[in-house]
DOMIVEX-91486 format. One record per residue (C-alpha): residue number from 1; residue in three letters; y, x, z; chain. Coordinates in Angstrom, 2 decimals, decimal comma. Last residue first. Example, Ala and Ser with C-alpha at 12.3 -4.5 7.8 and 13.67 -1.06 7.14 Angstrom:
ATOM     i    aa         v         u         w   ch
ATOM     2   Ser     -1,06     13,67      7,14    A
ATOM     1   Ala     -4,50     12,30      7,80    A
END
This chain:
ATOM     i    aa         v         u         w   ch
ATOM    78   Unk     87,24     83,02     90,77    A
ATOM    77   Unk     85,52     83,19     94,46    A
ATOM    76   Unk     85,56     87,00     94,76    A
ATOM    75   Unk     89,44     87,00     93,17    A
ATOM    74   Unk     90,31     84,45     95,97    A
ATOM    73   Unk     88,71     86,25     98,87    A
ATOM    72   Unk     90,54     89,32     97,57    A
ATOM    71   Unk     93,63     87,64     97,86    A
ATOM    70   Unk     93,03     85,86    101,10    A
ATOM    69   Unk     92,11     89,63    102,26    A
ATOM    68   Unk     95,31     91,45    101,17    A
ATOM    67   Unk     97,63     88,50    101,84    A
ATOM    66   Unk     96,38     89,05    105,93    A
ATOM    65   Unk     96,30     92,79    105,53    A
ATOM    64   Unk    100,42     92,05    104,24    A
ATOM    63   Unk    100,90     90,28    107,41    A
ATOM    62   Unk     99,42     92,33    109,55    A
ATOM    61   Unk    101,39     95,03    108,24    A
ATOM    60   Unk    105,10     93,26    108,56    A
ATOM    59   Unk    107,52     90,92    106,03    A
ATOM    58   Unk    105,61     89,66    103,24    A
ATOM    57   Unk    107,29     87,43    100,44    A
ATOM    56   Unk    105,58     85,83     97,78    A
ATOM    55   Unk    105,76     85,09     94,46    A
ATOM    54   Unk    102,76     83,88     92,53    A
ATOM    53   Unk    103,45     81,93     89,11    A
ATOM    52   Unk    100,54     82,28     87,03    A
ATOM    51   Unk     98,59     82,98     90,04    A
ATOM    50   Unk     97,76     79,55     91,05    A
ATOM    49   Unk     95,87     78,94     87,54    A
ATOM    48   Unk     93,51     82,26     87,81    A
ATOM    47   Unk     93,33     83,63     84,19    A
ATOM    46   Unk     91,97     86,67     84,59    A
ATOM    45   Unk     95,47     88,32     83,72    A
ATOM    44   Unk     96,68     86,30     87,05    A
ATOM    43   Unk     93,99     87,09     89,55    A
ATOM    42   Unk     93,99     90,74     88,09    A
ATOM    41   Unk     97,43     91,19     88,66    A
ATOM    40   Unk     97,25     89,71     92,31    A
ATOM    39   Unk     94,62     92,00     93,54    A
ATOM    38   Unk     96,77     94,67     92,26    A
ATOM    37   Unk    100,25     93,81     93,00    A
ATOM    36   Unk     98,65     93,35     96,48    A
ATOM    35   Unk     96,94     96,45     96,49    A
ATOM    34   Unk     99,90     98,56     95,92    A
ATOM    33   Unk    101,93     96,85     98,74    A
ATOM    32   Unk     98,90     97,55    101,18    A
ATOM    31   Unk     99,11    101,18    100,18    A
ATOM    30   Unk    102,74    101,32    100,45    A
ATOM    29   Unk    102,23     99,02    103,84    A
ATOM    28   Unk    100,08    102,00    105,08    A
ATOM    27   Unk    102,30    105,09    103,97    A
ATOM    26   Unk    105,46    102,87    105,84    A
ATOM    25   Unk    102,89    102,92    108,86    A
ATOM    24   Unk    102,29    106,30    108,75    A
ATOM    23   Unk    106,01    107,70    108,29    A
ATOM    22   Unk    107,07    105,12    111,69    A
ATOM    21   Unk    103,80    106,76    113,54    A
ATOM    20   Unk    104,41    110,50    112,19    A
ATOM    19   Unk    108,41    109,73    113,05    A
ATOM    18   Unk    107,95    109,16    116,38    A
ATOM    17   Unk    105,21    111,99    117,23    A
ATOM    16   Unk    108,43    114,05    115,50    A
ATOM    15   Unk    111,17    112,53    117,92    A
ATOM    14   Unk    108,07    113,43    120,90    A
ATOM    13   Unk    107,86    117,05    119,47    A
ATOM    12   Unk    111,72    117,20    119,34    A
ATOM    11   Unk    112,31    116,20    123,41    A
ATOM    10   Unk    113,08    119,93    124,13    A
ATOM     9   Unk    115,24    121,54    121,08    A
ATOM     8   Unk    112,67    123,94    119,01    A
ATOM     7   Unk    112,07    127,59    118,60    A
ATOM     6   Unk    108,61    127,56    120,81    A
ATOM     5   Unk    109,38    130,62    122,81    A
ATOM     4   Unk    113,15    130,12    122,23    A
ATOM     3   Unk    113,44    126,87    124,02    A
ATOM     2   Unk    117,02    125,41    122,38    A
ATOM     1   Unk    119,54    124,38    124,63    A
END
């Protein structure tokens, strides 16, 4: 049944407050994502020894905040 006041199926605002939170957090680890290619490029083209050769593989936000920070820890101290 669809509620014709609001033109929507009931439940659909809770599916969309779903979405917003998965959408956010896939927006956040894009971000994250971008600044770890960037942190890491520039610890690499300035000539940092470990990052000649840096792979790594980063499963989950807190995770990638964690690389984010040792990363710009790193590029502080080179």
């Amino acid at each position: 049944s669809v509620d014709i006041a609001t033109n929507h199926a009931p439940g659909l605002e809770v599916e969309q407050e779903v979405s917003k939170t998965i959408m956010d957090e896939f927006v956040m680890q894009v971000d994250m994502s971008q600044e770890i290619i960037n942190l890491s490029s520039k610890l690499f083209q300035t000539g940092h020894f470990y990052y000649r050769k840096f792979k790594r593989e980063i499963k989950g936000t807190e995770n990638m905040q964690h690389t984010a920070i040792e990363l710009k820890k790193h590029l502080k101290e080179w």
